[in-house]
Structure formats: structure tokens, C-alpha cells
C-alpha positions in Angstrom: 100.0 64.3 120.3 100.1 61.3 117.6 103.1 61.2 114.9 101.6 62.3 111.4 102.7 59.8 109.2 104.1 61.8 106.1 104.0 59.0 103.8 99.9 59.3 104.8 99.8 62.9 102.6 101.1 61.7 99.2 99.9 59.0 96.8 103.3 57.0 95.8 103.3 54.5 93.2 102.6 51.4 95.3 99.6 53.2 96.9 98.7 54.5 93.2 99.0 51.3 91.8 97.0 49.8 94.4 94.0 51.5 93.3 90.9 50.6 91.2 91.3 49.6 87.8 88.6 52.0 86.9 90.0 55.1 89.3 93.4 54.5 87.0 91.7 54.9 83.9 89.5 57.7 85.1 92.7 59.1 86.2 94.3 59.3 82.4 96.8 62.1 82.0 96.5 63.4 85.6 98.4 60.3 86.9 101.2 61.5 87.3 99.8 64.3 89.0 98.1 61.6 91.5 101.0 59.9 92.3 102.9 63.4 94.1 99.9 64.2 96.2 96.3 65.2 96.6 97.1 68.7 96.2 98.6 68.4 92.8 96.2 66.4 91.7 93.7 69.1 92.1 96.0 71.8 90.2 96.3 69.7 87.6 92.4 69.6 87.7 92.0 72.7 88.0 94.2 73.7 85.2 92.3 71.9 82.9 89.3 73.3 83.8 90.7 76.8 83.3 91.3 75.6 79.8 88.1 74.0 79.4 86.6 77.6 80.6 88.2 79.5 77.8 87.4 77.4 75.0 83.9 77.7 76.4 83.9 81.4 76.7 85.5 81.5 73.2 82.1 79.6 71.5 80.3 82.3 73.5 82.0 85.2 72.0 83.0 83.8 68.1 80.2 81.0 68.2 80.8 76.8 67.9 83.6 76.2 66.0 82.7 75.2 62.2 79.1 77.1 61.8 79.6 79.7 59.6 77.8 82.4 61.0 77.1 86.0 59.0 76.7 88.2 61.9 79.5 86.9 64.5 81.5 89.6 65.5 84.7 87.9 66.8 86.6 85.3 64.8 89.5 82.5 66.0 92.9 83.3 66.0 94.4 80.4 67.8 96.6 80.8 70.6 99.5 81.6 72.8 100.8 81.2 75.8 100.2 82.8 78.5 100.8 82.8 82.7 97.9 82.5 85.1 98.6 83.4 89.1 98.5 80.1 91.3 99.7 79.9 95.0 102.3 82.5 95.0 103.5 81.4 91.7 102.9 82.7 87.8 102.4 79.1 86.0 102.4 78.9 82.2 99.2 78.1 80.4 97.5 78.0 76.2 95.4 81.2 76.2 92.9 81.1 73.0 93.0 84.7 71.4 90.0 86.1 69.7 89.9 89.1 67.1 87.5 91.4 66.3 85.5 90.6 62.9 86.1 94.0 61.6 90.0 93.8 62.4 90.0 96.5 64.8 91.5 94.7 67.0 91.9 91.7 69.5 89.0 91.1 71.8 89.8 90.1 75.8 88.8 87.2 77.0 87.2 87.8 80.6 88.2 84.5 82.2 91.9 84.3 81.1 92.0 87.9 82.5 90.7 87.1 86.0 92.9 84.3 86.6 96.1 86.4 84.8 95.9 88.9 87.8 98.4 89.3 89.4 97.2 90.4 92.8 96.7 87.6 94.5 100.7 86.9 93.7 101.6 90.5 95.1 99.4 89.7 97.6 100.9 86.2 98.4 104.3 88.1 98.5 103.6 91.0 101.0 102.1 88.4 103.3 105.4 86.5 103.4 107.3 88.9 103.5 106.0 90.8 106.4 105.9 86.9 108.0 109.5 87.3 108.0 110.4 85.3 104.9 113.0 85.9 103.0 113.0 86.9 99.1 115.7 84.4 98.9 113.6 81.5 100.5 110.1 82.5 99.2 110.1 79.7 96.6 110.5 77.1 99.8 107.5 78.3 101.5 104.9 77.7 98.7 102.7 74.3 98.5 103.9 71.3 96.3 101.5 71.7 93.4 103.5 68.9 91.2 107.0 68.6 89.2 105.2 69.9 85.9 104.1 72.9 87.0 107.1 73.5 89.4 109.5 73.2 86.5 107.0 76.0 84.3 106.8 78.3 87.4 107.4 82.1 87.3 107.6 85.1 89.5 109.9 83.2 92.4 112.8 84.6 92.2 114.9 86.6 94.1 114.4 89.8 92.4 111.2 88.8 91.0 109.4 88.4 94.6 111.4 91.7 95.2 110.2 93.2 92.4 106.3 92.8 93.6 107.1 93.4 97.4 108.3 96.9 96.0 104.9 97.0 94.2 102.4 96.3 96.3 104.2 98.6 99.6 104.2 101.1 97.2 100.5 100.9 96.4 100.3 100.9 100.6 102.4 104.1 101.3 100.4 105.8 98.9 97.1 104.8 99.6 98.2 105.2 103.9 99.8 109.0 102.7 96.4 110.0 100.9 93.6 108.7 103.8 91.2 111.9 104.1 91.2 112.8 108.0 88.1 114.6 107.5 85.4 112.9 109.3 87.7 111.4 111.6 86.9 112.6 115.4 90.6 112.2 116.8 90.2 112.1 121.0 93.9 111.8 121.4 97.3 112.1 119.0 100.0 110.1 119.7 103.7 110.8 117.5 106.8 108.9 117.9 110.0 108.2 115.8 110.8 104.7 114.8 115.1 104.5 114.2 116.2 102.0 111.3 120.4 101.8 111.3 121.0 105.5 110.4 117.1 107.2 109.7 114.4 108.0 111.2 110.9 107.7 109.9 108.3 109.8 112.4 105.0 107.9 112.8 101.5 109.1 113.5 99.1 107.1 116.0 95.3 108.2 116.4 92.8 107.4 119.0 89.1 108.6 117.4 86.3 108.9 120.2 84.8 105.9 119.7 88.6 104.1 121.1 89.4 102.9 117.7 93.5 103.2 117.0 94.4 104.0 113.4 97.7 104.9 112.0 97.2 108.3 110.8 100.6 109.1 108.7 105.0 109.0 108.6 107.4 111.1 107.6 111.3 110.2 106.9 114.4 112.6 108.0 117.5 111.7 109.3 117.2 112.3 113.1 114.2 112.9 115.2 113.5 116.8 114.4 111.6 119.9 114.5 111.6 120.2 111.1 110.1 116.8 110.4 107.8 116.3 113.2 106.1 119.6 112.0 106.1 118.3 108.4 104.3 115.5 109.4 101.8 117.3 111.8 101.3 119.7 108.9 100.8 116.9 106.4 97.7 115.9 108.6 96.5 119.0 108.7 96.3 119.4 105.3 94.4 116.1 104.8 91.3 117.3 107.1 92.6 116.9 110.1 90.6 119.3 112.7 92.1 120.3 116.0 90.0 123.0 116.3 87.9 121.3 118.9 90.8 120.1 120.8 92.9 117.1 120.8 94.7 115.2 123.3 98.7 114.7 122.4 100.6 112.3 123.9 104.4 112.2 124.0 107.5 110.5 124.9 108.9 113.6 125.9 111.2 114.7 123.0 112.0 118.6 122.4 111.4 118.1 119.0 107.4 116.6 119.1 107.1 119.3 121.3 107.8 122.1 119.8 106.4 120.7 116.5 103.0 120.8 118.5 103.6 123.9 119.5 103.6 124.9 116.0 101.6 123.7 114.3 98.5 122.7 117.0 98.7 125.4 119.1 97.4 125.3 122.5 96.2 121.4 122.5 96.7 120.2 125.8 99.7 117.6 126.2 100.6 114.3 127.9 103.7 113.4 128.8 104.6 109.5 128.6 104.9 109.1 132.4 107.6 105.9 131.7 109.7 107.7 129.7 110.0 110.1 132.5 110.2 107.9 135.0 113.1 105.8 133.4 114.6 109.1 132.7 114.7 109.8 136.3 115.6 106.4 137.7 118.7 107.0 135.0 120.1 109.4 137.6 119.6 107.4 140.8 122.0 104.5 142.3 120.8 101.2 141.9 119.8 101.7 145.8 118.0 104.2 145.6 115.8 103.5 142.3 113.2 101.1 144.0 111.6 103.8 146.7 111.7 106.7 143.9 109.8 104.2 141.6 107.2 103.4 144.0 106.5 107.2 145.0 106.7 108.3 141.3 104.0 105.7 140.7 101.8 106.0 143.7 101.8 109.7 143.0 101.0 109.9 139.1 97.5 107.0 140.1 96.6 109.8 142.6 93.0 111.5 140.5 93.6 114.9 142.2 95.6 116.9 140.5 96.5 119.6 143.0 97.9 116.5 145.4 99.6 114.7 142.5 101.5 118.1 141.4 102.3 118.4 145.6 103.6 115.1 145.9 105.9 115.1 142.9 107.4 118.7 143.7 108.0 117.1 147.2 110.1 114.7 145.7 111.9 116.9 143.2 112.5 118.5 146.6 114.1 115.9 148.3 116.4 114.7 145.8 117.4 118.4 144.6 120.3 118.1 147.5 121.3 114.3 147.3 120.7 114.0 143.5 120.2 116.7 141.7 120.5 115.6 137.7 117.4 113.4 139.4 115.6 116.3 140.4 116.1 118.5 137.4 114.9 115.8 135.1 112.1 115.1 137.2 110.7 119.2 137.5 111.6 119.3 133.5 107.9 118.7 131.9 107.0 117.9 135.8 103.1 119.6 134.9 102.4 117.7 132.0 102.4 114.1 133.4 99.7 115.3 135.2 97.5 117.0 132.7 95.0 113.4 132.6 94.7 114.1 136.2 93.3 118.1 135.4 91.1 117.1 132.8 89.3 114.7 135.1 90.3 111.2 133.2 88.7 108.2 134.4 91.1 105.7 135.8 90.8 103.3 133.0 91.6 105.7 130.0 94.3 106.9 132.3 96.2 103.6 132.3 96.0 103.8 128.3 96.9 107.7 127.5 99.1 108.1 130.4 102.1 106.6 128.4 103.1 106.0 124.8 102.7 102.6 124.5 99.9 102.1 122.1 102.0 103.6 119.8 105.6 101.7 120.7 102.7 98.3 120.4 103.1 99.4 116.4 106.4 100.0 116.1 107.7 97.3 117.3 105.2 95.4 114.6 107.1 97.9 112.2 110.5 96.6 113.6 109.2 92.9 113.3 108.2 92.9 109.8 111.0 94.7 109.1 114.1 92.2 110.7 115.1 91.1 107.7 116.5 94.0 105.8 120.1 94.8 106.1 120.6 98.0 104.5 118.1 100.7 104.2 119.0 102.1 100.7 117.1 105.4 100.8 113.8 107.3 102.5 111.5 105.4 99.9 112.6 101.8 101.5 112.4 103.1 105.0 109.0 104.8 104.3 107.3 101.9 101.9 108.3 99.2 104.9 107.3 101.6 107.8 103.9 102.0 106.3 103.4 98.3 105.4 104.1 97.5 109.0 101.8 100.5 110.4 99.1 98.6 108.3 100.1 95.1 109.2 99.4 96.3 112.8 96.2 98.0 112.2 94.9 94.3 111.3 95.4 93.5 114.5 94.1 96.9 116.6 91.8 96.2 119.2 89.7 99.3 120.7 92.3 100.9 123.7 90.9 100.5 127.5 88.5 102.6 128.7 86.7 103.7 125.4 84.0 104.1 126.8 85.2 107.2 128.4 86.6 109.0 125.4 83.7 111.2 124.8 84.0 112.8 128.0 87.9 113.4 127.2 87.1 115.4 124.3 84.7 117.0 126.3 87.0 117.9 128.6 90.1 119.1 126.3 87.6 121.2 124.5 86.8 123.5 127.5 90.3 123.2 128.8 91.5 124.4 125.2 88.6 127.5 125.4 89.6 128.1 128.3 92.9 128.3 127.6 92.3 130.1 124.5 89.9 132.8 126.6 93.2 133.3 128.6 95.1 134.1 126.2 93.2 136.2 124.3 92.5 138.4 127.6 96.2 138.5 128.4 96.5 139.9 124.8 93.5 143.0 124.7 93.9 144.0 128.5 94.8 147.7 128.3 98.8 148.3 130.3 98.7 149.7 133.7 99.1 153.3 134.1 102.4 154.6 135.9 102.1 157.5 138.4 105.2 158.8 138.8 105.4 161.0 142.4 109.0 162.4 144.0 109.5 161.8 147.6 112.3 162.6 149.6 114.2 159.0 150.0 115.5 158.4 153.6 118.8 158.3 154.1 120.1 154.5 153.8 121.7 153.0 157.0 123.9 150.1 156.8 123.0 147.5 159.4 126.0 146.3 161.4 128.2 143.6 160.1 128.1 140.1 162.2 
């Protein structure tokens, strides 16, 4: 790859004065502007344009300056000054001001307005920030756009890039915390809880039916609870969220989710993440040992039949019961539902995305990447305004999950599983008790079997 010659992107004053006569005068004011680069050059362009655009719209509204005119509505009323939004920067500008004729009152001037918005700063800021910069070194990331304007520039400060960062994640968590769930077709639920140095925000994943991901909702606690994972799960329920027909869950295999579930859901058939369980038994084993375990734990949750998976796990649990038992125990705890794709008849692909949690651990790490820089988490507000912004940052870049395609026999499937289920219940509930017939027979007399 060729050098860039850095002296190639700026106009000095040799190369400046090297140019036409005629270029020089065209130049006039914005020479100085010319000589620290093409880019301020055109900002200084550009801001004289702006102005040129006022004064235009002003003749529009009041009419040309010095014709009297009976029936204008708006009069003059000279100026003041005023800050327009350029490249991540406020930068001060002469904004005409117009009045009404009657005196009721100043009349807004559409153009000033448009570029006065402050949006596309805010804007500017979240993108940094979730970049990774700094509020400390945002005023070194933005584009040299000339001394003059660099020494008028607002809105880079510290607290002032701060100040909009709070703003705009705000304006995130709230519009993330309202979305309606009604028309959204979930296939499969995922939940999760995402630490930062002391709390815990709970995060909601969904997979709709046509394999789209989308970050559902959050909730903030200090630890990893019943209490908030059902607050959450009731939070989505509230906003339209329909379970009726079934939903898968997945889970990492936390007591709180699932029990939450339990709660709030009901019967909905559950997934547990089958890495979470297999680094939870491979926690128990010698370093020996771990490698054969891994490989039978693995070949037996990619079996499709479920009857043979459920054998060959319980084998194991078997085995190890004597040699290892803390092994075995974690292994038979939840052992059923790292097979429940396998019941409902998954396809192989969707079983490589649903059988474990990491769709959802892809967007919290995104949450713990945009996050890095903060050193303190000062209250639930902070943790929940950055958790969200990050959830959103990593819906941007959501691709539909493997095996899509698939999905609408899933919720096919985990609707008759949850009838059935349902049916089973219910008929457990209404059958009548069995009747007792109590009869008196003579009792044989007990002999004791001799000792050995």
C-alpha cells in the first residue's frame, strides 16, 4: 500500500499562493479558510450560504427590503445570534429575526430552525459514544472544519457531550420500554441477565417466526432474581405479548428464569442452554476425564430421537454417579429439558441455534462493548439507559438466526405440545378420586426369615 502524503490533504500557503490570480480573488474572504484544507473551505461555504438562505427566506416572509408594502404581515427586526448544528459541533451564526405586523409576536424562520436542530449533534454523540469514545476525547474525533469556527464551537465538552448522550439513551430506553408486542408472532423467548460491577439488568431476546431477532425489553435489580425476571416477563405481557399459542423459552439454566416462567407463562415448553450445562458438568470432572464426557454429552444432545438421547444421557449420569457424583447430580438436574428440541421434532438446523443461549450472549456482549468505558454505574437509570442503547446498537446489526425457514413448524409444534399439555392437566384436575373398599381379612401370622 502507497504512503498518503499528508501535506497532499491541506492547501498551505505556498500551495495557496501558487494558485491563479483569478482563483485568489474569487477566493476573497474564504482564504483563509482555503489555506487549512478543502474541508474547511467548504464550511466556510456553506456557512455563507446558510446566511444567504435566511436573508432570502426573510424577503419571502416580510417582502424586499425598502418597498413599503400595506399588506405585509411580518416586519424586520434585525438580528441575533444564534448556533446552528455542524459535524458534532454547535457553531455560532447571525440569525435574522422577523415579527409579526400585528405585534403578536415573533415569527420562526423555517431554515434557521432546520439547521438549529439539534439531532444530528445527539445523534453524532450516541454514535461515538457507543464507538467507544470517550466524553473526554470527543472534541479529538471531529473533522477539522477551520480555526474560526473551531474557536466559536459549542456542545464539546465534557459534560456537554454528556449532557446529550444522557438525552438521546433516554429517548432510546423509552421508546425500547414502550414497543407494542402485539402483532409480534414470537417462535422462541430467550431471557438472560447482563452483570455491570455490582447490578444486574435482565434482558429480553425474541425470535418471531419469520427468524427475525429483536430485543424485546430489560429490567434492573440488584442480583439475578425471581422477583425481577417475573417483572420483566410481566412487563411483556402487559405490552401485547401473547403466549397463548405457545412459545418456545430458552434458558441458561438459572432458578430464577425459571421459576419466573413458571409464573408468569405457564406451561410453555423450555430449553435448556445445552453449554451452560455442559460447562456445568465438565466443572465437576478432572481435567482427565473432561474430554470423553464432552464428546458423549455432545454426540448424544445431535442424536434427533428423543427417547435415545434421554437413554444415552441417563446412561451417563449413571456411570459417573459412583466415580463423580457432583457430575452426575448436575448432569440429571434439568437433564429433560436439554432435550425438549429433540421432542418437538426440531430440524437440525434450528437446533444448532435454539439449543443454547448464544443469540442472546451475541447481544450482550455488544451491550458490554459499548459499554467499556464507564467506571461507575451511578444508579438503575445509567445501567438501564446504556443496556438499552447497546440492545439497539446490536439490533442494527441482527441477521435472521439459522434455520428460519423452519420456524413455522416450531410453533406448530409447541402449540400442540402446550394443548397437549394443557389437556393433561386439565384431566388430572376433573378426574373423579378412586373409590376405597375397605374389607377385613384375617392377616397371617408374620414369620421372620432366618438371619444370615
Amino acid at each position: 500500500m502507497k504512503n498518503v502524503d499528508e501535506a497532499a490533504d491541506a492547501v498551505g500557503e505556498s500551495k495557496f499562493d501558487a494558485l491563479p490570480e483569478r482563483v485568489q480573488e474569487a477566493l476573497g474572504e474564504l482564504a483563509g479558510a482555503a489555506k487549512e484544507g478543502l474541508l474547511a473551505l467548504s464550511v466556510g461555504v456553506g456557512l455563507g450560504v446558510l446566511s444567504e438562505l435566511m436573508a432570502e427566506e426573510v424577503d419571502d416572509v416580510v417582502g424586499p427590503k425598502g418597498r413599503h408594502d400595506v399588506d405585509r404581515a411580518a416586519v424586520r427586526h434585525g438580528s441575533e445570534a444564534g448556533q446552528v448544528t455542524l459535524g458534532g459541533r454547535r457553531v455560532a451564526v447571525q440569525r435574522p429575526r422577523v415579527r409579526a405586523a400585528d405585534g403578536s409576536g415573533e415569527v420562526k424562520m423555517a431554515t434557521y430552525a432546520h439547521f438549529a436542530d439539534r439531532d444530528p449533534l445527539t445523534a453524532v454523540v450516541l454514535e461515538q459514544m457507543l464507538a467507544g469514545v470517550s466524553t473526554r476525547r470527543f472534541s479529538r474525533t471531529r473533522e477539522p472544519v477551520g480555526e474560526d469556527v473551531v474557536d466559536a464551537e459549542r456542545s464539546t465538552s465534557k459534560s456537554a457531550v454528556s449532557r446529550e448522550f444522557v438525552g438521546r439513551t433516554g429517548e432510546h430506553l423509552g421508546a425500547l420500554m414502550a414497543r407494542s408486542l402485539v402483532d409480534v408472532r414470537l417462535a422462541a423467548l430467550m431471557l438472560d441477565g447482563l452483570e455491570l460491577k455490582g447490578r444486574c439488568c435482565v434482558v429480553a431476546l425474541g425470535v418471531t417466526t419469520e427468524g427475525v431477532k429483536a430485543p424485546l425489553g430489560l429490567w434492573d435489580g440488584s442480583t439475578e432474581n425471581t422477583t425481577i425476571c417475573r417483572e420483566l416477563l410481566a412487563d411483556l405481557v402487559h405490552r401485547g405479548l401473547d403466549c397463548e399459542q405457545g412459545v418456545l423459552v430458552v434458558l441458561d439454566g438459572a432458578k430464577a428464569l425459571r421459576a419466573a416462567v413458571n409464573a408468569v407463562l405457564g406451561q410453555v415448553p423450555v430449553q435448556r442452554c445445552v453449554r451452560h450445562k455442559e460447562r456445568n458438568v465438565l466443572d465437576h470432572l478432572p481435567e482427565r476425564d473432561r474430554p470423553a464426557v464432552k464428546r458423549r454429552l455432545r454426540a448424544a444432545w445431535k442424536l434427533s430421537d428423543h427417547a435415545v438421547a434421554l437413554d444415552r444421557l441417563g446412561a451417563l449420569s449413571g456411570e459417573l454417579a459412583h466415580s463423580h457424583p457432583g457430575a452426575a447430580a448436575s448432569l440429571r438436574e434439568g437433564l429433560e429439558e436439554t432435550v425438549t428440541l429433540q421432542r418437538l421434532g426440531v430440524h437440525e438446523q434450528l437446533w444448532r441455534t435454539l439449543s443454547s443461549t448464544n443469540p442472546i450472549e451475541s447481544m450482550i456482549a455488544i451491550c458490554r462493548a459499548t459499554s467499556r468505558n464507564v467506571k461507575r454505574w451511578q444508579n438503575g437509570d445509567m445501567c438501564l439507559r446504556w443496556t438499552a442503547a447497546g440492545m439497539l446498537e446490536a439490533e442494527r446489526q441482527f441477521r435472521k438466526i439459522i434455520g428460519y425457514q423452519h420456524l413455522a413448524a416450531l410453533a406448530l409444534a409447541v402449540e400442540k405440545d402446550l394443548a397437549a399439555t394443557r389437556a393433561q392437566t386439565t384431566s388430572n384436575t376433573i378426574s373423579p378420586a378412586p373409590t376405597t373398599t375397605i374389607t377385613h381379612t384375617t392377616e397371617p401370622a408374620a414369620t421372620l426369615a432366618p438371619a444370615h
